[in-house]
C-alpha positions as CSV (number, residue, x, y, z in Angstrom):
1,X,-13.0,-7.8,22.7
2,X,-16.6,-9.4,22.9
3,X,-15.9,-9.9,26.2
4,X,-15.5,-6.2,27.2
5,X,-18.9,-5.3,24.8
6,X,-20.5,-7.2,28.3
7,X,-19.7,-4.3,30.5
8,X,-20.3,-1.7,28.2
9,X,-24.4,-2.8,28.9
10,X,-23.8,-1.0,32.1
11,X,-23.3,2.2,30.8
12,X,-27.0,2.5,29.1
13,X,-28.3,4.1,32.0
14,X,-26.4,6.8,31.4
15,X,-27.0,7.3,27.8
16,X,-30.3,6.7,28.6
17,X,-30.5,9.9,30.8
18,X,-28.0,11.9,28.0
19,X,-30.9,11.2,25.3
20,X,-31.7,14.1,23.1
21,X,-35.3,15.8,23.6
22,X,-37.7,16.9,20.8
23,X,-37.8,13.5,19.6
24,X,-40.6,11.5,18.0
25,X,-42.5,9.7,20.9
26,X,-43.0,5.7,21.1
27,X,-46.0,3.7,21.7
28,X,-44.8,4.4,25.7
29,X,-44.1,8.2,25.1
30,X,-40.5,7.4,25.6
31,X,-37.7,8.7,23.1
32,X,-35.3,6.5,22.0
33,X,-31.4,6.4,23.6
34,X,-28.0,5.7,22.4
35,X,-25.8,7.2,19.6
36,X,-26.1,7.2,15.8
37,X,-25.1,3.7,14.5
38,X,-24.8,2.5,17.8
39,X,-26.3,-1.3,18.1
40,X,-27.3,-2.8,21.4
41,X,-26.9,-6.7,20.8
42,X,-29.8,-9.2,22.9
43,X,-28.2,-12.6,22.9
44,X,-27.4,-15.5,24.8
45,X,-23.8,-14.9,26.4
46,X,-22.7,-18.8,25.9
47,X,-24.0,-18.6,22.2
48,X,-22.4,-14.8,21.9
49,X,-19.2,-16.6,22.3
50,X,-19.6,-19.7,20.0
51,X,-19.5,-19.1,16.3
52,X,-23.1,-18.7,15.5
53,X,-22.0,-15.3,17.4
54,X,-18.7,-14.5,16.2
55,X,-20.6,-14.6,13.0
56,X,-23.2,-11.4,13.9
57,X,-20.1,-9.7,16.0
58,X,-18.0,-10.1,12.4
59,X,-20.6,-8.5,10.3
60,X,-21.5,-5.6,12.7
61,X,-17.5,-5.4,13.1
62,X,-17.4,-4.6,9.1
63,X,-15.4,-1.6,8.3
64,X,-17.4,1.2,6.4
65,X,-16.8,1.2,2.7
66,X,-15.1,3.9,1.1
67,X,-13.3,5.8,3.6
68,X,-9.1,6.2,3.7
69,X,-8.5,4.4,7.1
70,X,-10.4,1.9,8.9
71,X,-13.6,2.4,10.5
72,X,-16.3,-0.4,11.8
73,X,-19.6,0.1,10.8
74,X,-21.3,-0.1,14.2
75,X,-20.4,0.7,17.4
76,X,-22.0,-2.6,19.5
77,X,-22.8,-3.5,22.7
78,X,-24.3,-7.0,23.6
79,X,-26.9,-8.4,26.6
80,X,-28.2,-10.6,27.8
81,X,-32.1,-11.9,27.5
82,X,-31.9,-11.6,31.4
83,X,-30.3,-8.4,31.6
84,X,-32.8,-6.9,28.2
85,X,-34.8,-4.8,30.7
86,X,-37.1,-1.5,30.3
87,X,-33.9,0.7,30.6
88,X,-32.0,-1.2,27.4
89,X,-35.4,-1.4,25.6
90,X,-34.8,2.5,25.0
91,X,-32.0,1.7,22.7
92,X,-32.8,3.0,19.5
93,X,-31.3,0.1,17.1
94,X,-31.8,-3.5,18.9
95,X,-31.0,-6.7,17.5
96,X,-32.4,-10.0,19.2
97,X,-31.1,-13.2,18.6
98,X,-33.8,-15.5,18.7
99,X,-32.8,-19.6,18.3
100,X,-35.4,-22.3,19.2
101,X,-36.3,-25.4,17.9
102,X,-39.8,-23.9,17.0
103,X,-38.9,-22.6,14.2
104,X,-38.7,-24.6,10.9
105,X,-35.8,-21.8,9.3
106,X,-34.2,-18.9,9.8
107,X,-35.7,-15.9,9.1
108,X,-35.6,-12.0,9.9
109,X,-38.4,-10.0,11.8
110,X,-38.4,-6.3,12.4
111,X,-40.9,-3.8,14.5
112,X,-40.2,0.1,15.0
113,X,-40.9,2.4,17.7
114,X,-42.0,-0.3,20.1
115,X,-40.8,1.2,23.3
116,X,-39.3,4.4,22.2
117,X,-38.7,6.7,18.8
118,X,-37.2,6.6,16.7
119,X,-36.3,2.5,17.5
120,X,-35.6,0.0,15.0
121,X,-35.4,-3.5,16.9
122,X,-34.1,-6.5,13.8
123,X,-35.0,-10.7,15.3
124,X,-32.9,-13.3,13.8
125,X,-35.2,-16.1,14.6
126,X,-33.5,-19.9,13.7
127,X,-34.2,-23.1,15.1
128,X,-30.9,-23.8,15.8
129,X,-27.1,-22.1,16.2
130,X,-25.8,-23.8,13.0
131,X,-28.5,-22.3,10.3
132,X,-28.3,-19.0,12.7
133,X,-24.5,-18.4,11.6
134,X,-25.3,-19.3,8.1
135,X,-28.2,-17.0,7.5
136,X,-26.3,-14.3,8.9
137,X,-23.1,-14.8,6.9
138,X,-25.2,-15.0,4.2
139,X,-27.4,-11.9,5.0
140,X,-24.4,-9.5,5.8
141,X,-24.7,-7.2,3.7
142,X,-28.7,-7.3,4.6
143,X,-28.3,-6.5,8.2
144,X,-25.5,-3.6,7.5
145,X,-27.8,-1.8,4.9
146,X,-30.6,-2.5,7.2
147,X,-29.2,-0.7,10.5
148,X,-27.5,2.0,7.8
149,X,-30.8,3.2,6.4
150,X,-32.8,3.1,9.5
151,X,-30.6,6.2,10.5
152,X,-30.3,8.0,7.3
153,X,-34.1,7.8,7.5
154,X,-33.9,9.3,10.8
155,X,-31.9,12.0,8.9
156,X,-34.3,12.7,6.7
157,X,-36.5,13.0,8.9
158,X,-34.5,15.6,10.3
159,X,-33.5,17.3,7.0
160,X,-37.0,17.5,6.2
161,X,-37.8,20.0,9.2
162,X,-34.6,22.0,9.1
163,X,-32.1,22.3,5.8
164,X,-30.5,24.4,3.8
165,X,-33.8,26.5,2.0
166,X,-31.1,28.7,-0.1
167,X,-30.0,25.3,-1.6
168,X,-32.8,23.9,-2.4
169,X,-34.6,26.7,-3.9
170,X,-30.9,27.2,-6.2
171,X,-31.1,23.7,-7.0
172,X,-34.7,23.9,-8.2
173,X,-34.0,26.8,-9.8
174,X,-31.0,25.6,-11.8
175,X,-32.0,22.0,-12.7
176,X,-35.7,21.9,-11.5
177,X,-34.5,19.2,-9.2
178,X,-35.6,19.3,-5.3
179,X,-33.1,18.3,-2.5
180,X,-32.4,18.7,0.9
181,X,-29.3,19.6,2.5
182,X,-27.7,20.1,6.0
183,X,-28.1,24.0,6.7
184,X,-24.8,24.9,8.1
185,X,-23.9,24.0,4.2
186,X,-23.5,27.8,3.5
187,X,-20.8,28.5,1.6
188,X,-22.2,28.1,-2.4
189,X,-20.8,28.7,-6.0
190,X,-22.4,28.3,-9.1
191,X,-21.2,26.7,-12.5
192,X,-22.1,25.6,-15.4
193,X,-24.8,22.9,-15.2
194,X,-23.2,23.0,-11.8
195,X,-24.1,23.8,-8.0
196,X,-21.9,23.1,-4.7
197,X,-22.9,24.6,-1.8
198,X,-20.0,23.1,1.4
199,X,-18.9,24.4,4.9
200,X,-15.8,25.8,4.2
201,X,-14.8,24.4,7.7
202,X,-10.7,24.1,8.1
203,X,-11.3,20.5,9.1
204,X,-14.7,17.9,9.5
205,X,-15.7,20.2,6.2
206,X,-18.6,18.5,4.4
207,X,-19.6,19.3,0.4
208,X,-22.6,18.8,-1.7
209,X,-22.5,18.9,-5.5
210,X,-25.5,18.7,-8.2
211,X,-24.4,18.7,-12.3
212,X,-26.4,17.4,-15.0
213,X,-25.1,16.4,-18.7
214,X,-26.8,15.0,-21.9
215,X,-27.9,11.1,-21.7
216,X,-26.5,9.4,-24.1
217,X,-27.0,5.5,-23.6
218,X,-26.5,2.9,-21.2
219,X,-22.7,2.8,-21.1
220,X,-23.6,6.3,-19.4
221,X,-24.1,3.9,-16.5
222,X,-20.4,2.6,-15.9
223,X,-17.6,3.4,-13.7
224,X,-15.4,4.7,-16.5
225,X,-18.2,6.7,-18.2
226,X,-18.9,8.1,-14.0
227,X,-15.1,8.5,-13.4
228,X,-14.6,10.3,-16.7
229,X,-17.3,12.8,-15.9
230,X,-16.4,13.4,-12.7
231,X,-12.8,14.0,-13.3
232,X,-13.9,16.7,-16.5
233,X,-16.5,18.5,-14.0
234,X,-14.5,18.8,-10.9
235,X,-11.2,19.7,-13.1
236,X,-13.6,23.3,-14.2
237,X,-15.4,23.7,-11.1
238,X,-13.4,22.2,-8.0
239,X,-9.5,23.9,-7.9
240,X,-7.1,24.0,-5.4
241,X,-5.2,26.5,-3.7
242,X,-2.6,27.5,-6.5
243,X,-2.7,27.3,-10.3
244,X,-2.7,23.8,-11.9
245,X,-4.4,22.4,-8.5
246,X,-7.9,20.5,-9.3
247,X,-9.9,17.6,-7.7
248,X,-9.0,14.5,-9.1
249,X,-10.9,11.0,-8.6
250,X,-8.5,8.2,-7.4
251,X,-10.1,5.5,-9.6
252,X,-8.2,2.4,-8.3
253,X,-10.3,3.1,-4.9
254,X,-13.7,4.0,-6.7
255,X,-16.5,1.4,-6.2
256,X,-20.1,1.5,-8.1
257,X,-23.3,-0.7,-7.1
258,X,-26.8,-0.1,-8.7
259,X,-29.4,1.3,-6.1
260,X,-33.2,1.9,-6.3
261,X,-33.7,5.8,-5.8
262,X,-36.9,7.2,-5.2
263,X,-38.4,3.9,-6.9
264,X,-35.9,4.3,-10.3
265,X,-32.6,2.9,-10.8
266,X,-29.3,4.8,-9.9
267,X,-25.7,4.2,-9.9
268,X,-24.2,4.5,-6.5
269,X,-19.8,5.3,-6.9
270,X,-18.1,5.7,-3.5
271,X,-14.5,6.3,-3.0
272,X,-11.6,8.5,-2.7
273,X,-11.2,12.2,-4.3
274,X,-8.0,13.5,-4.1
275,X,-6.4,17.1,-5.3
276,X,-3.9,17.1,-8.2
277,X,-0.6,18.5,-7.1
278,X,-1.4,18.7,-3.3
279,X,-1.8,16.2,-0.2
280,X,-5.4,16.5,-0.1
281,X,-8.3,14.3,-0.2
282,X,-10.9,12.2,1.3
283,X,-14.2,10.2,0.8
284,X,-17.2,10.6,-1.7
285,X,-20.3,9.4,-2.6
286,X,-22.2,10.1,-5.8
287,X,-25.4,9.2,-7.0
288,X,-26.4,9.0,-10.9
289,X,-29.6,9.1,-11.8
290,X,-31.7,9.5,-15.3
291,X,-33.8,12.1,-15.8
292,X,-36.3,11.1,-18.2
293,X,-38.1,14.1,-19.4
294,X,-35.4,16.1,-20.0
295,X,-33.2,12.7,-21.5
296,X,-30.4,14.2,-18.7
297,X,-27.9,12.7,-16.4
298,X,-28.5,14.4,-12.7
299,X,-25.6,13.2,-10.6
300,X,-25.5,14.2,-7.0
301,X,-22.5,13.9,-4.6
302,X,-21.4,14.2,-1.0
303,X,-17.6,14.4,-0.3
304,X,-15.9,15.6,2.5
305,X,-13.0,16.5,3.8
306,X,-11.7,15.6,7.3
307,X,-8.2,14.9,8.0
308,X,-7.7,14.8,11.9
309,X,-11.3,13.5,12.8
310,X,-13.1,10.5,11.9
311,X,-15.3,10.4,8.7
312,X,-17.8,8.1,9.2
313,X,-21.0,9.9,10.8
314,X,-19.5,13.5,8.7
315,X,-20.1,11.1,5.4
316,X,-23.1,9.1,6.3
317,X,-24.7,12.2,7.4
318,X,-24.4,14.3,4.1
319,X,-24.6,10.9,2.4
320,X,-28.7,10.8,3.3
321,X,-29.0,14.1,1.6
322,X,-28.3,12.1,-1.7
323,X,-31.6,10.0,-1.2
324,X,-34.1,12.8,-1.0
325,X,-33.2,14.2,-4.5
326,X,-36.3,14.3,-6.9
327,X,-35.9,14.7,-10.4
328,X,-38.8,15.5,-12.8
329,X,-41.6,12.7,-13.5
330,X,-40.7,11.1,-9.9
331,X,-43.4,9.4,-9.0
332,X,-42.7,8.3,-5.4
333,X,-43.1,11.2,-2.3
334,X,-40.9,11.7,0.6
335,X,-37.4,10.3,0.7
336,X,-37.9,7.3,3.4
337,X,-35.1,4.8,1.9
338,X,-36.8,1.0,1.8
339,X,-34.7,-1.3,4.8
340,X,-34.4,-3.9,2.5
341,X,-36.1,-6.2,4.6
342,X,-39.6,-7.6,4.9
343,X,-41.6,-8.0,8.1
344,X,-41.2,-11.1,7.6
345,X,-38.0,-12.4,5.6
346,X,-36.7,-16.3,5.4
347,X,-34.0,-16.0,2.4
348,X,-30.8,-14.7,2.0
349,X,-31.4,-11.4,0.0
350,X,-27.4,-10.5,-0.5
351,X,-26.8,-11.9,-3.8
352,X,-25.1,-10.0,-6.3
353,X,-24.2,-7.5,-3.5
């Protein structure tokens, strides 16, 4: 399979040419080519094939978390050094792998927009191909996150010139909360202490929902406290086709993490949803957050549902709206989500992850 990634290098040119337009310009005026979470690998081909490779092809080869069948996180493409000419340098997410004996340890490096934009080009710098495969192994989670939030910020980015106004100014409205949403969300309905506004598409449909209850204490913050909620909010405002038909989380398949939101702490919960007494159901992601002045719990969440297409871009897409919520007293502006690396980073930065 690494083998084949070889030839797909030959096919840049011609994403090259099918970049989009409008883009934000690099230091060279060029803008960026290549597909949403689409990673163009710089690396020896001898060491690609040893198991200081096998190590970065395993980690970008990681299936997406959260979603009913299997889906890899990037879609990669290797060089090499030779090969990494002006034409590849308009790939819009790059990793180099950079092993000399003049370093003294491994550590990361990253630059954006240096020959097109929006680029985000990671270096894996090492002194040599045995402390290369161990500070990737150890930095999985790292580089995925890192790669992952590089294009929900280019989201954003995009959210932030066109979304859904009608949502937001709801949303604002109902929980003095501001949030940005894709705009072909246009289908809305209106609870209590509740919003969802969807597509209403037969198939690739994408949802957003926005509730808010009474904070209580910290056990608010736990799966069974989230899962409990969830189920009691979706049960009044989320029912199926026919009487006695409600959206159900499936809490076997229901994972939560802590995240840093807007410079606070949240509770991230992804899994599977699925409706009571029919054969539907698909992913979700939810965020919890505190809302201090009001003592509230704001939970925001992005489900979808997607039977006969592949879920991963439809999720991670509505997924980025979750970042730029701002609840009152936020003290950070805009929404850019942090990489989660440093300029310049020489430990492994996955534990407890």
């Amino acid at each position: 399979m690494r083998k084949q990634l070889f030839y797909l290098s030959l096919t840049i040119v011609a994403i090259a040419l099918s970049a989009c337009s409008g883009g934000k310009k690099g230091v060279f005026g060029a803008t960026s080519s290549g597909r949403a979470y689409e990673i163009l690998v710089v690396v020896d081909p001898a060491m690609w094939e040893r198991p200081a490779g096998r190590a970065l092809y395993d980690v970008l080869d990681t299936d997406v978390p959260g979603l009913p069948q299997s889906e890899r996180s990037f879609r990669m493409m290797y060089t090499s050094p030779a090969n990494y000419d002006a034409t590849l340098k308009l790939i819009r997410n790059i990793i180099i792998a950079d092993v000399q004996d003049i370093y003294t340890q491994p550590k990361f490096k990253y630059a954006k927009d240096v020959y097109a934009a929006p680029q985000t080009i990671l270096t894996i710098q090492a002194p040599d191909e045995a402390s290369f495969e161990q500070f990737v192994t150890e930095n999985k989670q790292t580089i995925i996150d890192f790669f992952t939030r590089a294009e929900m910020n280019r989201q954003i980015t995009q959210l932030e010139k066109k979304h859904n106004d009608y949502v937001t100014t709801k949303v604002k409205s109902m929980f003095d909360c501001d949030v940005w949403v894709p705009a072909e969300l246009s289908s809305t309905k209106q609870g209590e202490n509740f919003f969802w506004a969807g597509t209403n598409a037969a198939t690739g449909d994408q949802n957003f929902v926005i509730y808010s209850f009474p904070y209580k204490d910290k056990n608010t913050f736990t799966k069974e406290y989230f899962v409990q909620m969830r189920d009691s909010v979706m049960k009044a405002n989320i029912p199926g086709a026919r009487e006695g038909m409600y959206m159900a989380t499936d809490s076997l398949m229901t994972d939560v993490r802590p995240l840093n939101v807007q410079g606070e702490y949240a509770l991230e919960a992804r899994g599977l949803w699925r409706m009571k007494g029919d054969f539907m159901g698909g992913p979700f992601v939810s965020h919890m957050r505190l809302d201090p002045v009001n003592q509230r719990i704001i939970v925001v969440e992005a489900f979808i549902y997607s039977p006969d297409k592949l879920k991963r871009n439809l999720m991670r897409q509505m997924e980025a709206s979750l970042y730029t919520l701002r609840v009152p007293g936020d003290k950070q502006t805009g929404a850019e989500i942090p990489l989660g690396v440093t300029k310049e980073q020489s430990k492994a930065t996955d534990q407890g992850k």
